[in-house]
Every structure is written in C-alpha cells, then in structure tokens.
C-alpha positions as CSV (number, residue, x, y, z in Angstrom):
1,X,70.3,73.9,-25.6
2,X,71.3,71.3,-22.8
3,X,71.1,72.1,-19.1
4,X,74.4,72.7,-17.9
5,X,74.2,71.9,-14.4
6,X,74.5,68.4,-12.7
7,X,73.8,69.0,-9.3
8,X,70.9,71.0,-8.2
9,X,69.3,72.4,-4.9
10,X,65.7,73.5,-6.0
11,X,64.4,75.3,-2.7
12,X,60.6,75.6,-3.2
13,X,60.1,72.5,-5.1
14,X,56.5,71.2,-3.7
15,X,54.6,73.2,-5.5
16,X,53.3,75.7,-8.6
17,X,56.5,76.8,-10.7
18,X,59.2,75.2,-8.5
19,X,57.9,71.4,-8.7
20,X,57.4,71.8,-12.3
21,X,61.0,73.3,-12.6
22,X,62.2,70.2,-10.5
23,X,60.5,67.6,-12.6
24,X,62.2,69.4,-15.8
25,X,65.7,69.5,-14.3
26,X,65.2,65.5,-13.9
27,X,64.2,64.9,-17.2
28,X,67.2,67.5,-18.5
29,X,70.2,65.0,-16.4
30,X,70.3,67.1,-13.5
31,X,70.3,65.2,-9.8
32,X,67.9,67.3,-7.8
33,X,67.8,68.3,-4.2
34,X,64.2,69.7,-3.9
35,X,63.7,71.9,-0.4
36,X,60.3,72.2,0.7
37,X,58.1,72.5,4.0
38,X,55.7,69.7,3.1
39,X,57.6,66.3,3.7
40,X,54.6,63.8,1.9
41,X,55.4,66.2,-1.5
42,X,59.3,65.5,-1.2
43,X,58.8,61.4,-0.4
44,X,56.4,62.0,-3.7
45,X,58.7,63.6,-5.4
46,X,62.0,61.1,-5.1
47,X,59.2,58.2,-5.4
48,X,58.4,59.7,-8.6
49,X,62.0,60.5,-10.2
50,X,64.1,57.5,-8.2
51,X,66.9,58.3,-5.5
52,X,69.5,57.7,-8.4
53,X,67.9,61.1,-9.2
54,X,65.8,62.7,-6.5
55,X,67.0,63.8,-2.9
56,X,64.7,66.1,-0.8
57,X,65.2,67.8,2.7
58,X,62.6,69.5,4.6
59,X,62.8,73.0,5.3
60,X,60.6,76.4,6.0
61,X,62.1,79.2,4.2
62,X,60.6,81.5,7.2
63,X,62.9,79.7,10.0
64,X,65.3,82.5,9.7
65,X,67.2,81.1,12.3
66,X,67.9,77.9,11.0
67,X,69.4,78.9,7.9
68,X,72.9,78.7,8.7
69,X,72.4,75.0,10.1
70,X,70.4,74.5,7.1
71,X,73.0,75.7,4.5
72,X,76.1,74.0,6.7
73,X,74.0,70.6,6.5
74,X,73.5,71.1,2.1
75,X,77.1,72.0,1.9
76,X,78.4,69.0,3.8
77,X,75.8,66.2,2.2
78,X,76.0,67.8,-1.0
79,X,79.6,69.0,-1.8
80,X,79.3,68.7,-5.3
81,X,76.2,70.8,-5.8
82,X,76.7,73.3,-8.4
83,X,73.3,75.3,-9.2
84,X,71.4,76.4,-6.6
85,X,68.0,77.5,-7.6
86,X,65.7,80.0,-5.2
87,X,62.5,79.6,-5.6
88,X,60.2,80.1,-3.1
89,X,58.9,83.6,-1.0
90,X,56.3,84.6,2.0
91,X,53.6,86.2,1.1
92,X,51.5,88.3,3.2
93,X,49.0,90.9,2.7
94,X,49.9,95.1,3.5
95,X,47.3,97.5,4.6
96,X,48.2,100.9,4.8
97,X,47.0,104.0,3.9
98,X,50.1,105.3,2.4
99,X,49.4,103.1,-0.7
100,X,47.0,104.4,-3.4
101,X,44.5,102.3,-4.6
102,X,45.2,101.6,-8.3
C-alpha cells in the first residue's frame, strides 16, 4: 500500500519515532517539512534527503504563543501541504498524593 500524501509537515521530526517517520515518508515520495527545536538535526536532515525533498523550520512546540505565527508562516510557504503529521509532546513529571502508587 502506497503513501497517499505528497506534501507533508512532520512536527517533531528530530528525533526517536518522528525522525524515523520523516526518513520513511521520503523514501515513500512524500516532500517533507520536518518541525523541530534543534536546528543542526533539521540542516542534517535536508543534507541527508536533498532540498528537492527535505524542508525544515525551527520551532518549540511549548512557545504557545507563537503558534499562530507559526501556522500563518506553514500555510503561506507551504500552500500545497496536505498531511500534517503531529508528533511531538512535553513531558514532565506529576507528584501528588492523589495518585496511587501502582
């Protein structure tokens, strides 16, 4: 079964699942836009798959209040993207008593 999509923004693509998931889009046809907070792993990652192939932009999932500039600038550089690919989260530890041990 063949990847449907041509055009794809891959937001957590520097690392673990999502840079794996990037490289396989590449090698399935898609052109991918991989989203990430460390810049030398994006430059690494177009290097690797070509330009022809491979975009990257910069961004921190926890800058809340740049996501609308963030989204506005994909739109408008991207207008023919058509898959859009969420994968990336915070984590942070919880400490409170109202949770049970398990």
């Amino acid at each position: 079964m063949s990847f449907g999509y041509k055009h794809v923004l891959l937001v957590g693509a520097t690392s673990g699942i999502g840079a794996a998931m990037a490289d396989k889009l590449v090698l399935e046809g898609a052109k991918v836009i991989a989203v990430g907070r460390r810049q030398e792993r994006l430059d690494a990652f177009v290097q690797k798959h070509g330009p022809e192939k491979a975009s990257a932009v910069k961004y921190d999932v926890t800058d809340t209040a740049g996501l609308n500039a963030f989204v506005q600038g994909i739109v408008n550089k991207y207008p023919d993207l058509d898959c859009v690919f969420l994968n990336s989260g915070v984590q942070s530890q919880v400490r409170s008593p109202s949770f049970p041990l398990l």
